[in-house]
N, C-alpha and C positions, 0 to 999 in steps of 0.2 A: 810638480809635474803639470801641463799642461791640460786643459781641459779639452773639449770636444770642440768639432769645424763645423757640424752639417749639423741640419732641421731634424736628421733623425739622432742624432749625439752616436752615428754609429762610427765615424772614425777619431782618433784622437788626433789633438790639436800642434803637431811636433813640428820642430823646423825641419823641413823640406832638405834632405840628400837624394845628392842622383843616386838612383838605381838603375843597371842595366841590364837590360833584358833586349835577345835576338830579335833585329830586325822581322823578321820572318820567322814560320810555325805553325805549330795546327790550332794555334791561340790566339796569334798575330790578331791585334785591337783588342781584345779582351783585357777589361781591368780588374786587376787583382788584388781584392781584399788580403790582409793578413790577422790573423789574432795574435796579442799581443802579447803572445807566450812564445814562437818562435822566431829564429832571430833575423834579422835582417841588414846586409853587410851595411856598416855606420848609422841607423839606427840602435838607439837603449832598449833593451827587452824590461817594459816594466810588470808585468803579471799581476796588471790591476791593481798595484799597490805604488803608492808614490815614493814610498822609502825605499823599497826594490829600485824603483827609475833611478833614483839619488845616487843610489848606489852603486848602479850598473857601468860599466864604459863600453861604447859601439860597439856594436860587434863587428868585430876582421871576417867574419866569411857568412853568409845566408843557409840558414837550416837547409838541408837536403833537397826537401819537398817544397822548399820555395823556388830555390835554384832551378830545379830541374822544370818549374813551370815558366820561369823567366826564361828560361833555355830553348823554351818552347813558343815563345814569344807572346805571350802574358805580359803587360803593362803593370808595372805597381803602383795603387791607389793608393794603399798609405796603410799604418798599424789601425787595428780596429780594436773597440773597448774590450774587454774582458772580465769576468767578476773575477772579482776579488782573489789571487792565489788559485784562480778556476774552481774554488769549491762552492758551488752554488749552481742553483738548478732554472733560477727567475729569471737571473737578467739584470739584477738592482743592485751594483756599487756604490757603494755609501760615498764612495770617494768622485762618483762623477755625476753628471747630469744619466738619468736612467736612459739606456737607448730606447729608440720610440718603435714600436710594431707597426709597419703600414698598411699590416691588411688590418690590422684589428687595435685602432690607437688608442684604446682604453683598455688594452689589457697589455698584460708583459711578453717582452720577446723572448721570456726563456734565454738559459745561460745554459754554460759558463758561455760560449761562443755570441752573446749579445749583437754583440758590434758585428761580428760576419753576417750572420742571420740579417739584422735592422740593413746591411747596405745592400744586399742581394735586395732584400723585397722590397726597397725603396730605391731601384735601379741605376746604385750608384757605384755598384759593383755589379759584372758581369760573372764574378768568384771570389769567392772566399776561404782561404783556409780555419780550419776548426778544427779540434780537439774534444776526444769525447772517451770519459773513462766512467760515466755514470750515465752519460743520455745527454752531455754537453753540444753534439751535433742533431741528434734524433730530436729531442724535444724541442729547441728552437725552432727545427724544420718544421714542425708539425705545426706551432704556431703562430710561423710567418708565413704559411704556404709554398714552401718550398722541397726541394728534393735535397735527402740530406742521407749520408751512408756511414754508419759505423762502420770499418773496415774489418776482418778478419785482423786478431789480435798480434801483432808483431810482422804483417803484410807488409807494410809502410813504414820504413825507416824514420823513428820518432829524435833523430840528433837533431840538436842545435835547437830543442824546446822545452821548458820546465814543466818539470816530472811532476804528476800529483800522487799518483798509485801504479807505479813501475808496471805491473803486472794486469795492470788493465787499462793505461794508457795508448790510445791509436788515432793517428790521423785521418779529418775526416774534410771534407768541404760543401758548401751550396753553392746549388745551381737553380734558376727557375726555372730554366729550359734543357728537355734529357739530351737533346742533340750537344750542348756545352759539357754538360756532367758525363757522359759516355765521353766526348774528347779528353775532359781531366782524368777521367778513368785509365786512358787509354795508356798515358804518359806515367799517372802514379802506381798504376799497378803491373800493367804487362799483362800478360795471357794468365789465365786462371789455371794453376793445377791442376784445380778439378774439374773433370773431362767430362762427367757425365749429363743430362739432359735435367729440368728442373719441371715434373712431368704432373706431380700430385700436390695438392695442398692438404695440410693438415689444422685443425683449430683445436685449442684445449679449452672446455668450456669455463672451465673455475677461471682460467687468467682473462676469459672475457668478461667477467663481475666485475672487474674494476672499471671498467667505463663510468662515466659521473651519475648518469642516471638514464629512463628513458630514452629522451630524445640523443641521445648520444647511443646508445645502444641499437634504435633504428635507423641511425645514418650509419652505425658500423656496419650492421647487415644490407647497408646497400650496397656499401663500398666494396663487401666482400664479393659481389657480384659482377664487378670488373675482373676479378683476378684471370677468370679466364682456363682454371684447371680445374678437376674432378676434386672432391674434396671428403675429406674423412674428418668426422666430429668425434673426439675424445672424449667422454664425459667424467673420467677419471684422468686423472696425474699419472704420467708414466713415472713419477722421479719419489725415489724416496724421500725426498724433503718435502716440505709443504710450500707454497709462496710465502710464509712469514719467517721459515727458517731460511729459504732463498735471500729470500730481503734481506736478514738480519748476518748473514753470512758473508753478502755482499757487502754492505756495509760495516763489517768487522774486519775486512780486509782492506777494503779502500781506506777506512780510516788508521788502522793500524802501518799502512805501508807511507797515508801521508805525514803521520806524525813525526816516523821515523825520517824521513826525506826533511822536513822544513821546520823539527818539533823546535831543535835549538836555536833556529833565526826567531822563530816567532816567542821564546820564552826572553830575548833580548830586546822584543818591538813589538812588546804588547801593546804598548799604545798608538803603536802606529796602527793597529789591524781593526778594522771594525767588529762589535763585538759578537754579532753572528756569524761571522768568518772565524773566529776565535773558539769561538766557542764547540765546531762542526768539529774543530781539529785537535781540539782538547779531548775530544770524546775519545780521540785515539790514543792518549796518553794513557788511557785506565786496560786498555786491552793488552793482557800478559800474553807470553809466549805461547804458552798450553793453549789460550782460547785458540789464538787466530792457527798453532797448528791444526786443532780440530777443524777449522773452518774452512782449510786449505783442503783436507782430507774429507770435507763434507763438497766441496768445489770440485775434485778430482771424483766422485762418483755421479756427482749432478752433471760434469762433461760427459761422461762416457754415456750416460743416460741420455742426454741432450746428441749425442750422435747417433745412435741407436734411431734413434726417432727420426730424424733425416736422412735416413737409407733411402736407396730405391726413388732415386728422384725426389723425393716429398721435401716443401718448404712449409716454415709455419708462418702462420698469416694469424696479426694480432691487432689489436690497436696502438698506435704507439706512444702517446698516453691515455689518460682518460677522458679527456676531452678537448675542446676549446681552450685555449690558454687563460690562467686565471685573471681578474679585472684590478689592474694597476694597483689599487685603494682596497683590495682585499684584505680582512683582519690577519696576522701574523698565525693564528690558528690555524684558518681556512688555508693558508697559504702552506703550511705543515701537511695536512690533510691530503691537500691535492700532491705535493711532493712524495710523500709515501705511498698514495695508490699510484703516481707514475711511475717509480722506481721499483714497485714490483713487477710491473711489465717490463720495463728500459733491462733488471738486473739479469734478464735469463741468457741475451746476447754476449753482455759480459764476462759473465759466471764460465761459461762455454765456450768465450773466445770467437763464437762464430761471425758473421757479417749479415747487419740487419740492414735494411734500406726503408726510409719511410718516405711514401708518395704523397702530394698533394690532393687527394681525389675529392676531399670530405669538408660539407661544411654543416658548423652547428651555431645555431643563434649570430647567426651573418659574421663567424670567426671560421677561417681554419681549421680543420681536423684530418690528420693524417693518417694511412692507412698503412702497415708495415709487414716484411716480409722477412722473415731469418733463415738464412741459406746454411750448407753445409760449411765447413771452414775453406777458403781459397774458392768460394763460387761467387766473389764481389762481382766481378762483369757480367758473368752469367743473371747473377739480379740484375745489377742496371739496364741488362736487354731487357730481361721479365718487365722491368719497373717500365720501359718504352711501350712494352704491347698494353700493360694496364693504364697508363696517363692515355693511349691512343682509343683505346675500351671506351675510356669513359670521355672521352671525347678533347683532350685535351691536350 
């Protein structure tokens, strides 16, 4: 499989097919990144792995959500990296050059969407498509400074791209600029079900502990000061679960759903797979039936819980991870660490299904730190306006 073209290794290196994409549109000039999980008509889908590229033959039609941007006249820039099978949270395929952060080149762009993320913020792409079933769109966004949206789960017709976790699988995109990310809005979603006004904010205090430390903790309370609505502070959990049964609930699910999707490719090409990628997916092999029923049925009271709480207008406003993106050369420990405290914030959107948006508002130790907001289910545009008046708040 081919390696990477550009300075930031954000797109891969593949021989050039036309793609065509409408003359005219509310896109028209804008180039468009792709992740290299969905498909693209004569283009291979390789999903980070080179033995998948091998294996693959062109694809005869363009994923959904690519088409309908090419339709809209979107230019395609080319397949962009992706880790590994997308199960990873860094940014670092063993199998390529790492892609490079350009607001912050000594720390990681954050994955799975690498390569979207590194060509947006190194303005080599005007869009990017992305994929986010654990925080694959949210936490790149947050530390390459960009605006990035998990969608409401199942909004976005996810055909014609490989599955990691069915069930929490949803397409996502970056934009650096909300006038672009409101048009891509405009096209992949449509009008928002949900009708009503996004009037109050809410914070739960224990999910703000996870920020890294300090100085990450008083840029988050600056940040919250753009938001721009009345706000109500939680000092208790409304959810019966705690954030470690959350985490570990989420992650009992996503790994149990991806074992069962790609357990038999990957017990055939073990040595194709690099061994923390192997390893994340193994984990799901030991998860029996009973647990992840329990976990589904501890998921369906943390929803109903998590809507309750979003009535009446109220959005929640969190960090969207814990801070700054970790520093490239980070120990494999620290790199664990920071992944578990982002994944207990990143898991509530998911758990819930709802649509989180995280904005560029925030900076810690001259990196990126993004500031997020989780809407009702079907209020995606209704946040990307919110996300417009807060980028405009804080000046930007």
């Amino acid at each position: 499989m081919p390696g990477t073209r550009d300075s930031f290794n954000a797109f891969l290196d593949l021989p050039q097919v036309p793609v065509t994409n409408a003359e005219s549109g509310i896109l028209a000039g804008l180039r468009l990144g792709v992740k290299d999980i969905f498909d693209v008509e004569g283009y291979r889908t390789g999903c980070g792995n080179p033995e998948k590229f091998a294996e693959a033959a062109p694809a005869v039609r363009s994923a959904s959500c690519v088409k309908v941007l090419l339709d809209s006249g979107a230019r395609f820039a080319g397949k962009t990296v992706t880790d590994e099978l997308v199960f990873s949270l860094m940014g670092q395929n063993v199998h390529f050059p790492f892609p490079v952060n350009p607001k912050a080149p000594d720390r990681v762009t954050g994955g799975s969407s690498c390569g979207s993320a590194a060509a947006v913020a190194g303005g080599l792409a005007d869009i990017a498509l992305g994929s986010d079933t654990g925080g694959s769109v949210r936490a790149p966004a947050s530390f390459c400074g960009l605006i990035g949206l998990r969608t409401t789960q199942g909004r976005i017709p996810i055909d014609g791209a490989m599955p990691l976790a069915s069930s929490l699988d949803t397409v996502g995109w970056f934009a650096a600029d909300i006038e672009v990310y409101e048009a891509v809005g405009k096209i992949l979603l449509g009008r928002d079900a949900f009708r009503g006004l996004l009037t109050r904010a809410v914070t739960l205090d224990t999910m703000e502990t996870y920020v890294a430390g300090p100085d990450e903790a008083a840029e988050y309370t600056r940040m919250k000061g753009f938001v721009g609505l009345p706000f109500t502070s939680r000092e208790t959990l409304p959810f019966t679960s705690s954030p470690d049964e959350l985490y570990s609930c989420f992650r009992n699910i996503q790994a149990f759903e991806a074992w069962a999707e790609h357990g038999a490719w990957l017990e055939a090409h073990a040595d194709a797979v690099g061994a923390g990628t192997l390893e994340r997916f193994r984990y799901g092999k030991g998860i029996d039936a009973q647990t992840v029923h329990a976990e589904r049925v501890r998921r369906l009271a943390f929803r109903a819980e998590m809507l309750e709480l979003l009535t009446d207008g109220a959005v929640l406003v969190l960090p969207t991870v814990p801070g700054a993106a970790p520093l490239k050369d980070a120990a494999p420990e620290d790199l664990q660490s920071y992944r578990e405290r982002a994944l207990h914030l990143l898991c509530l959107a998911g758990l819930s299904g709802c649509p989180q948006i995280t904005l560029p508002v925030g900076t810690v130790r001259g990196a990126p730190f993004g500031l997020s907001i989780v809407g009702p289910p079907d209020s995606d545009v209704a946040l990307i306006r919110l996300g417009r008046k807060i980028l405009a708040g804080a000046g930007l």
